[in-house]
BATI-214230 format. One line per field, with one value per residue: x, y, z of N, C-alpha, C, CB in turn; residue number from 1. Coordinates in Angstrom, 2 decimals. Glycine has a CB too. Layout:
BEGIN
n_u: [X;...] .
n_v: [Y;...] .
n_w: [Z;...] .
ca_u: [X;...] .
ca_v: [Y;...] .
ca_w: [Z;...] .
c_u: [X;...] .
c_v: [Y;...] .
c_w: [Z;...] .
cb_u: [X;...] .
cb_v: [Y;...] .
cb_w: [Z;...] .
num: [NUM;...] .
% end
This chain:
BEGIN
n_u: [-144.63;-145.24;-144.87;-142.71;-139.84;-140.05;-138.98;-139.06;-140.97;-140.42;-143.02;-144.01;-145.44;-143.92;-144.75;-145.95;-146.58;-146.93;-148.28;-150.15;-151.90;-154.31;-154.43;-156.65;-157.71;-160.71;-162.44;-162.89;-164.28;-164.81;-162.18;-160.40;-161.65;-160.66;-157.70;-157.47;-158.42;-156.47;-154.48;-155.17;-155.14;-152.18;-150.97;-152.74;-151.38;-148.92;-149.02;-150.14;-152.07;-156.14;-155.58;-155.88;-157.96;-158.82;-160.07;-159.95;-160.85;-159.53;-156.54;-154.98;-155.05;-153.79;-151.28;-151.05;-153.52;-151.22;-149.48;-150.62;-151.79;-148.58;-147.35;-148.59;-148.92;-146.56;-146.44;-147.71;-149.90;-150.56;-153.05;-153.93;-155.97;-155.14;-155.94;-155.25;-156.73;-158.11;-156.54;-154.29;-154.67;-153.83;-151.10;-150.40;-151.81;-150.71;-148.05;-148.16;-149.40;-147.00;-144.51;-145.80;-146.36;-143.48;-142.28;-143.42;-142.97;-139.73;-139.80;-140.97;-139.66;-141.19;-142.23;-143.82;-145.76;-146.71;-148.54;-150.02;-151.75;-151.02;-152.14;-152.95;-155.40;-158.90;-158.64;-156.08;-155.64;-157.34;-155.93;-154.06;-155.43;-155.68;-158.37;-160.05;-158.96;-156.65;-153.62;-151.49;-151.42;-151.21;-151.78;-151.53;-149.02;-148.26;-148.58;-147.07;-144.74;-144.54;-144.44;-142.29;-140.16;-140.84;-140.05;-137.30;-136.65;-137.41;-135.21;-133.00;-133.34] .
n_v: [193.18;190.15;189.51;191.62;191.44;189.42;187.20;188.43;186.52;185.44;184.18;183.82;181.53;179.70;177.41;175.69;173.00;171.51;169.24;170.25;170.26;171.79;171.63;172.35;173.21;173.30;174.68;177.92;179.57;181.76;182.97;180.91;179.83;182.93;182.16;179.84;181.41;182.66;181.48;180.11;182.11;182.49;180.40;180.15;182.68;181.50;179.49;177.22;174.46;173.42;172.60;170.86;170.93;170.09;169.74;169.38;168.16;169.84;171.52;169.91;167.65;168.05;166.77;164.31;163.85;165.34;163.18;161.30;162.31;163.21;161.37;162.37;163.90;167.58;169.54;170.56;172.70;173.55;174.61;176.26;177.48;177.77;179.27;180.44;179.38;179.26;176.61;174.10;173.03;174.92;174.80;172.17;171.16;173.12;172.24;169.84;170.14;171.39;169.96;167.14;168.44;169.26;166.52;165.16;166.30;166.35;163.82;162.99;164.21;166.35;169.64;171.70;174.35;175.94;177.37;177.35;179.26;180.75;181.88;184.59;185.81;186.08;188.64;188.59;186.69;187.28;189.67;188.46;186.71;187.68;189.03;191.59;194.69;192.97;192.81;191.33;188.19;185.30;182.81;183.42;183.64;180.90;179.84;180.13;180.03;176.75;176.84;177.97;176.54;173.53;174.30;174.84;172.61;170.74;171.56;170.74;167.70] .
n_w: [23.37;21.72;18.96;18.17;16.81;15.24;12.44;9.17;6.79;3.49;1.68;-0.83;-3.32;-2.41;-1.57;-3.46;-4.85;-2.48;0.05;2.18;5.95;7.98;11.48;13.62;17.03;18.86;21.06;22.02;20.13;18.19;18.37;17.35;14.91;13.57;13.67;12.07;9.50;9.19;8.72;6.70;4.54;4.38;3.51;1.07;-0.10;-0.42;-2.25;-2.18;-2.57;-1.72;0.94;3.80;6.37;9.33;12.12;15.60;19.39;21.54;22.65;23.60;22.18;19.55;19.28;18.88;16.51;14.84;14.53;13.62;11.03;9.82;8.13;5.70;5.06;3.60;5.62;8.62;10.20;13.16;15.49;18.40;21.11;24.04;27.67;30.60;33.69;37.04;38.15;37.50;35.48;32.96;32.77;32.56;29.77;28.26;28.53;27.15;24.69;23.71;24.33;23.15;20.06;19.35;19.33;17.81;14.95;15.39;15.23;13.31;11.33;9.57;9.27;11.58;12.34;14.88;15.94;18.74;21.10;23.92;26.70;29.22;29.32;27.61;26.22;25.48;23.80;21.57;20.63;19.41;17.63;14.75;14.34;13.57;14.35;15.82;17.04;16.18;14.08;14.38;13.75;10.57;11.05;11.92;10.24;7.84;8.83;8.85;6.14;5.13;6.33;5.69;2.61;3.02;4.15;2.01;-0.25;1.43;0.24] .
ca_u: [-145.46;-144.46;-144.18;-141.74;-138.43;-140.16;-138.33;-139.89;-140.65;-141.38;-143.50;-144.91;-144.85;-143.00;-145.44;-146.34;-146.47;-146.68;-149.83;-150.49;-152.94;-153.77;-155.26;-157.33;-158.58;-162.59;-162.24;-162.74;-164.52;-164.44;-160.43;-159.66;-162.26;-159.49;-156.72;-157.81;-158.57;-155.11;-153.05;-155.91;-154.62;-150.66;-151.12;-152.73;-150.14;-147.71;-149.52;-150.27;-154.08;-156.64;-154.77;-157.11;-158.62;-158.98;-160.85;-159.94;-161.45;-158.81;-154.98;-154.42;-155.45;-153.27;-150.20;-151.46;-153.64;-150.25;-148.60;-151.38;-151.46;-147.63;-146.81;-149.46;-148.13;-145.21;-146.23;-148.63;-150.09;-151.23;-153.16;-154.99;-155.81;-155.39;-156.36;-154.96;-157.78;-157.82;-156.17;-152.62;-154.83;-153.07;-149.82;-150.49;-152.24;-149.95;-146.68;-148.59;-149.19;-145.80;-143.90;-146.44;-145.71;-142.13;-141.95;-143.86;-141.89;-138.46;-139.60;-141.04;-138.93;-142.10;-142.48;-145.06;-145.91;-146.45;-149.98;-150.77;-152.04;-150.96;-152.84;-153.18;-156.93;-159.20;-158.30;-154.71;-155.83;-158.06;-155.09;-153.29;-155.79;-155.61;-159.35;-160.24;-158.16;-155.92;-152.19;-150.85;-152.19;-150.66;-152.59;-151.15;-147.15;-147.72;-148.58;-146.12;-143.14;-144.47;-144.20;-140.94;-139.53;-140.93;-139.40;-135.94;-136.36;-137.55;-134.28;-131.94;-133.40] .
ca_v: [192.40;188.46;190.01;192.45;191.05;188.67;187.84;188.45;185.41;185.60;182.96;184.05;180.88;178.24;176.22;175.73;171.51;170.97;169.05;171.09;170.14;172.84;171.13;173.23;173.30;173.85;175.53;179.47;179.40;183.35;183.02;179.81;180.67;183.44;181.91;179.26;182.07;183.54;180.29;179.55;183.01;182.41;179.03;180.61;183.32;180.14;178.87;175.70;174.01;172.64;172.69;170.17;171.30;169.03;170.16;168.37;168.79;171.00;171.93;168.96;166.29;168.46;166.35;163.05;164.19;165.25;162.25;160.35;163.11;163.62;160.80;162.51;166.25;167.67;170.43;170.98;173.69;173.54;176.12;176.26;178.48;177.71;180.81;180.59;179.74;178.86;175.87;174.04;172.75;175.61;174.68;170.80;171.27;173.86;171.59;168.73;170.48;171.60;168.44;166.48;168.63;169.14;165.12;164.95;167.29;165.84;162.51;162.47;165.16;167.09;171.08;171.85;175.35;176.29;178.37;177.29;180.74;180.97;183.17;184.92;185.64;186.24;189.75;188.70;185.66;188.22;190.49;187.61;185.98;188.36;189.36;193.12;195.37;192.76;193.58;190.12;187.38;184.31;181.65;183.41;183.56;179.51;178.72;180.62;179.23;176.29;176.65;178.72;175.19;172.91;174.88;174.24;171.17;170.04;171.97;169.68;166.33] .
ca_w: [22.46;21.30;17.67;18.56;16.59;14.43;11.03;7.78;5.81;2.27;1.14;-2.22;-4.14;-1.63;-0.88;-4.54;-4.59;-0.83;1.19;3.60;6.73;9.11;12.64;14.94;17.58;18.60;21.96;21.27;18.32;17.55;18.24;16.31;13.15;13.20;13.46;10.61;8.34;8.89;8.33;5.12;3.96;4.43;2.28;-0.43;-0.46;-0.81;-3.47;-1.49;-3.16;-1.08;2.38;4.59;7.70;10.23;13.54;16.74;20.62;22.18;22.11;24.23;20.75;18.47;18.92;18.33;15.35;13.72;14.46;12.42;9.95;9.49;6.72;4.29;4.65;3.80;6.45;9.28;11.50;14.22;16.08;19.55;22.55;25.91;28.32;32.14;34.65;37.94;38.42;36.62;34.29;31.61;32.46;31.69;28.46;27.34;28.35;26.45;23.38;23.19;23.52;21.65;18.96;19.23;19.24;16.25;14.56;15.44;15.19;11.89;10.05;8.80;9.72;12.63;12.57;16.20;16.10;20.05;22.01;25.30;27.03;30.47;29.40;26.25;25.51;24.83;22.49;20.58;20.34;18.59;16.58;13.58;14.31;12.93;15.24;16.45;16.57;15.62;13.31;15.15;12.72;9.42;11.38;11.77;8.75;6.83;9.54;7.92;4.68;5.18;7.53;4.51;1.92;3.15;3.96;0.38;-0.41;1.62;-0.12] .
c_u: [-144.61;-143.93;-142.95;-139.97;-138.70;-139.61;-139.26;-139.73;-141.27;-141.43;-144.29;-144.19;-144.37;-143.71;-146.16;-145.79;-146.42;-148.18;-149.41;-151.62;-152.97;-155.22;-155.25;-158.39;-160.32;-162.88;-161.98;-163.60;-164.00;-162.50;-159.87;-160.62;-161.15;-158.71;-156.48;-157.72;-157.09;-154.09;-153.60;-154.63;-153.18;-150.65;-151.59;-151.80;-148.86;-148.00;-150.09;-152.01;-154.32;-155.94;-155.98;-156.95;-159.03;-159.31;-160.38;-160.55;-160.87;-157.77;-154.22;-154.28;-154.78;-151.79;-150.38;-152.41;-152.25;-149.60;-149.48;-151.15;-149.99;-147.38;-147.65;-149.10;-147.16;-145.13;-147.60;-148.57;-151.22;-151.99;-154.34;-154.81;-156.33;-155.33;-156.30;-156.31;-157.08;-156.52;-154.55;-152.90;-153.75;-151.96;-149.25;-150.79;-151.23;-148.30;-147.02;-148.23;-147.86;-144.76;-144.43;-145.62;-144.60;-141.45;-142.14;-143.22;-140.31;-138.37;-139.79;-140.40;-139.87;-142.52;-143.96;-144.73;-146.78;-147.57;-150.83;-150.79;-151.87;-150.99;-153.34;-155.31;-157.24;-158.73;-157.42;-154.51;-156.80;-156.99;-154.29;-153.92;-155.92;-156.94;-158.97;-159.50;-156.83;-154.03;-151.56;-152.02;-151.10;-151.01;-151.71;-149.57;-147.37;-147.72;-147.15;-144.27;-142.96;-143.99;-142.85;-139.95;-139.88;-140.19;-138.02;-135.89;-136.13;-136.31;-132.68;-131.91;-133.15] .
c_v: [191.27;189.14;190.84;191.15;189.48;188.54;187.85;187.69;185.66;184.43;182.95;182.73;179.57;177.50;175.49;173.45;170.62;170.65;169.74;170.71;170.94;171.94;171.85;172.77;173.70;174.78;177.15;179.59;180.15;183.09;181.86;179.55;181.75;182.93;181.30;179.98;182.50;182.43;179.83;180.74;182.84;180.98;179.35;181.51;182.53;179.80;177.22;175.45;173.26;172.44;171.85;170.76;170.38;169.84;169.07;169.13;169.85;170.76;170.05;167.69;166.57;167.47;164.86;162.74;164.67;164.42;161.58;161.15;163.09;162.55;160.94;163.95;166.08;168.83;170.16;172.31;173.53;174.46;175.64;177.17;177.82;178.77;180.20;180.23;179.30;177.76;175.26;173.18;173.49;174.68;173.12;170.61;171.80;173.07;170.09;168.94;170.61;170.95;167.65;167.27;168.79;167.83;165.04;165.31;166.73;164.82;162.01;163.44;165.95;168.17;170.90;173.24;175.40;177.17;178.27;178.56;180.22;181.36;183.38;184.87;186.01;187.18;189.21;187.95;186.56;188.61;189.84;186.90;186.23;189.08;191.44;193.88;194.56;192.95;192.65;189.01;186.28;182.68;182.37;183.18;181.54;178.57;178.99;180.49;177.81;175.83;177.44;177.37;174.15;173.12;174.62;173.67;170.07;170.50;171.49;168.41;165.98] .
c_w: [21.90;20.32;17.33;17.65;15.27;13.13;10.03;7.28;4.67;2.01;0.09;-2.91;-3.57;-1.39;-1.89;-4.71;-3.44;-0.33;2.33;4.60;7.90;9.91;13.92;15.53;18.21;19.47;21.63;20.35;17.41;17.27;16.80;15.08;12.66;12.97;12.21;9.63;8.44;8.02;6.62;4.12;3.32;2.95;1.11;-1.01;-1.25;-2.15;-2.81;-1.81;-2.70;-0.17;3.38;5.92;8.70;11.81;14.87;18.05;21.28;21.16;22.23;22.75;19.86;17.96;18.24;17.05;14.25;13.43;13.49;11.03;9.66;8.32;5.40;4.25;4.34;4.70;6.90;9.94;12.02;15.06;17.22;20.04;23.47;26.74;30.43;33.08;36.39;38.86;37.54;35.65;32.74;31.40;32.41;30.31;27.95;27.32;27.36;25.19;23.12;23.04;22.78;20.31;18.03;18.72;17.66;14.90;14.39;15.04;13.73;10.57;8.98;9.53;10.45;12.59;13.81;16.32;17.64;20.80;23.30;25.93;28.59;30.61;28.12;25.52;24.90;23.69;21.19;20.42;19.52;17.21;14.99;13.46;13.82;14.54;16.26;16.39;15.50;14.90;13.44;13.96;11.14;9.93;11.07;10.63;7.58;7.71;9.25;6.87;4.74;5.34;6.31;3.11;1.92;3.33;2.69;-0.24;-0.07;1.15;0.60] .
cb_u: [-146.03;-145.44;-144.96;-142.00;-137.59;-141.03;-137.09;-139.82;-141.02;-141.05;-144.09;-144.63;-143.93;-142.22;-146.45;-145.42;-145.58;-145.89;-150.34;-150.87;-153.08;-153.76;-154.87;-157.80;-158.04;-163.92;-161.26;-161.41;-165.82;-164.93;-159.62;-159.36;-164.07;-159.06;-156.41;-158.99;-159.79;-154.25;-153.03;-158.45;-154.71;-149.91;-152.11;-153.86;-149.67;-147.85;-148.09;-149.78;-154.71;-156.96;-154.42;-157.07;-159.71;-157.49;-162.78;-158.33;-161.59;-158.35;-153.93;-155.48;-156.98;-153.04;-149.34;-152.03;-154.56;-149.53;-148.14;-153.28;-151.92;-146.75;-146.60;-151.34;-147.75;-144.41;-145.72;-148.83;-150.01;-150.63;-153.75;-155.07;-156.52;-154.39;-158.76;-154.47;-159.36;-158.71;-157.30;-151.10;-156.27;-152.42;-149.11;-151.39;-153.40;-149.98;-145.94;-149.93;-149.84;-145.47;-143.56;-148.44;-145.94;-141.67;-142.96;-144.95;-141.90;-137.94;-140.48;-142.64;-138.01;-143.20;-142.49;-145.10;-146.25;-145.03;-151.24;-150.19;-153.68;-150.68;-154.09;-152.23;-157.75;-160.29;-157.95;-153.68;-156.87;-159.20;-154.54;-152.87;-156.77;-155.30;-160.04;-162.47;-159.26;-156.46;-150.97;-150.00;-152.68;-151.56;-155.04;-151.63;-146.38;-148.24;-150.35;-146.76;-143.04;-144.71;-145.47;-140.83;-140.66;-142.03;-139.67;-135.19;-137.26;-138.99;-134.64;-131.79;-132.91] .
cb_v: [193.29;186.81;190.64;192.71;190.56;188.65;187.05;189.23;184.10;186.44;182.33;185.84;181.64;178.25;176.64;177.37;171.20;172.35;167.25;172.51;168.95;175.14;169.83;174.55;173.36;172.66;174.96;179.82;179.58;185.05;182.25;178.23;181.86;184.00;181.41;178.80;183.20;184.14;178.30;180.19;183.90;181.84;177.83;181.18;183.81;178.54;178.80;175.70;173.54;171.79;174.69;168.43;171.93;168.01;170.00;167.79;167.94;170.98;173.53;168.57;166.13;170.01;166.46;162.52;165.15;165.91;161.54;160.16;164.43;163.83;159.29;162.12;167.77;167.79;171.79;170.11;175.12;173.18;177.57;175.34;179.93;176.91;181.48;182.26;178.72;178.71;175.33;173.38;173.08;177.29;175.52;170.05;171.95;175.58;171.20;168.46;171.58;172.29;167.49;166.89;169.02;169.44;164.05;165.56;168.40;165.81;161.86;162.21;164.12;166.35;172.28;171.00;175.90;176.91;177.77;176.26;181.56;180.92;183.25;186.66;186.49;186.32;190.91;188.32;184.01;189.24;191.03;186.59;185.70;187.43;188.71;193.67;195.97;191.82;193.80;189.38;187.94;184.40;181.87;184.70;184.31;178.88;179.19;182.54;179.21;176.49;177.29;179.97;174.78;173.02;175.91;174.35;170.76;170.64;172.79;169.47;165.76] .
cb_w: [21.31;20.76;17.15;20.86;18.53;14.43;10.43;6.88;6.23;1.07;1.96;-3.23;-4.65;-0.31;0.26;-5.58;-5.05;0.35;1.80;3.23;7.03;8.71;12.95;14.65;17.66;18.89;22.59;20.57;17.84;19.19;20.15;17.11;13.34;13.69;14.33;10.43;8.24;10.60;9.82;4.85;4.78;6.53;2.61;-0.73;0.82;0.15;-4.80;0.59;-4.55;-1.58;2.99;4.67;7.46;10.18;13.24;17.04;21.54;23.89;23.63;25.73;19.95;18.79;20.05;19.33;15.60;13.68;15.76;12.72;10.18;10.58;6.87;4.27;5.99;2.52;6.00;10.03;11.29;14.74;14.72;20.51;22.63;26.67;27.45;32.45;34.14;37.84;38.48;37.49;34.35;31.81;33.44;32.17;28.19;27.88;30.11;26.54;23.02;23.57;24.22;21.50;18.91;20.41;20.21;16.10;15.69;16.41;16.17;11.64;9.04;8.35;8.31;14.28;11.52;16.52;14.78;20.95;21.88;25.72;26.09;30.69;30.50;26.09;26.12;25.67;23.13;20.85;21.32;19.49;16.96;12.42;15.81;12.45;16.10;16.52;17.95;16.93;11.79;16.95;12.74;8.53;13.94;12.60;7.60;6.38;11.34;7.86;3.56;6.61;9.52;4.33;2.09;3.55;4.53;-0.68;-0.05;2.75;-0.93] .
num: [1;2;3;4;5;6;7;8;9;10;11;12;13;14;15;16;17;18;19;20;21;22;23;24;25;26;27;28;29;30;31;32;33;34;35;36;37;38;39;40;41;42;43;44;45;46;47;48;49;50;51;52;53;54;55;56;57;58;59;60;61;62;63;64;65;66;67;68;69;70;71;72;73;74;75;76;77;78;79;80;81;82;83;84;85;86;87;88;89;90;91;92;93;94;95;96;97;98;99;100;101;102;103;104;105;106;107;108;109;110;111;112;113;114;115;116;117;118;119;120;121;122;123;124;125;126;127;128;129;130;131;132;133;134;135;136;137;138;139;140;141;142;143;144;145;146;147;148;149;150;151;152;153;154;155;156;157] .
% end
């Protein structure tokens, strides 16, 4: 299991003066309505008020929505699922998203929490999304790596 070795972040409180914008994807619905609620959750834990929501078409739009978004946060997350099919569609989208966001990230010195599912097939994105019986809650980890990654940053000035 991914979770397997994950560290514990406490985030009671850290995110207490931070814009936060969490941008998801539409693709899934059931999955990424989860995920949203998990990362909503993690942010209120933080203390983080009013956290904007921003919806985009897929995973593939997530990077270039943060790049516009990044000089009004002091943190994003991001969260999609992409699910294996046939073709090498996945493994374009999913190398997209992940340098997009990495770029974004590096380039503009503002935390990207990492919420993209990458998934052989649906089961395994259910199993992640935090839904009722799922093991992992993938949408509350990115928000609160986040606000964990913001936190020390605001800490180095």
């Amino acid at each position: 299991m991914s979770g397997h070795g994950s560290p514990a972040l406490t985030i009671a409180g850290a995110g207490r003066g931070l814009r936060v914008a969490v941008v998801a994807s539409s693709w899934h619905e059931v999955i990424m309505d989860a995920l949203v609620a998990g990362a909503l959750r993690a942010l209120a834990e933080a203390g983080v008020e009013q956290p904007a929501v921003i919806r985009v078409p897929g995973s593939f739009e997530l990077p270039v929505a943060c790049a516009r978004l990044a000089g009004r946060y002091d943190a994003l997350v991001a969260l999609g699922v992409v699910i294996r099919g046939g073709t090498p569609h996945f493994e374009y989208v999913c190398q997209a998203a992940t340098l997009g966001l990495t770029d974004v990230a590096v380039r503009t010195g503002v935390p990207i929490g990492f919420g993209v599912l990458t998934c052989d097939n649906e089961a395994q994105a259910i199993d992640r999304a935090g839904l009722a019986g799922s093991r992992e809650d993938k949408g509350y980890e990115a928000a609160a790596a986040a606000i964990a990654t913001a936190a020390l940053v605001r800490g180095m000035g």
